[in-house]
N, C-alpha and C positions, 0 to 999 in steps of 0.2 A: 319045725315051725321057724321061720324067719320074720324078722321086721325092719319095712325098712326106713330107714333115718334120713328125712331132708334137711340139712343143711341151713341152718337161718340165714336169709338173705344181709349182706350189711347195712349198718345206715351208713346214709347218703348224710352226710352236716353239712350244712350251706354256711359259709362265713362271707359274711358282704364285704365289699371291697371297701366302700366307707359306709357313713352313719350322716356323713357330711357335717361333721365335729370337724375343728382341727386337730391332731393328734397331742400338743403341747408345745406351751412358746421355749424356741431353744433355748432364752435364758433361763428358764426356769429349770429344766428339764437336767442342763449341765450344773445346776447347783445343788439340785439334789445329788446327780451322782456326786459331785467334787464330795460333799457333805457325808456320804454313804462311805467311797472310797476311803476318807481321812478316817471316820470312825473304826473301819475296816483293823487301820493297821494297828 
């Protein structure tokens, strides 16, 4: 007796290219890392 086994197809994820958000104002965005970085060390 044999059986045979198909293979699950993949999903397919779709990621949009925007949301049409801005993604974040660079000052803010460098204050945080600077902020993150300093705690780091």
């Amino acid at each position: 007796m044999s059986a045979t086994v198909t293979p699950p197809k993949p999903v397919v994820v779709n990621y949009p290219d925007s949301d049409g958000q801005p993604m974040v104002d660079n000052t803010v965005q460098f204050r945080w890392a600077g902020n993150w970085s300093a705690s780091r060390r």
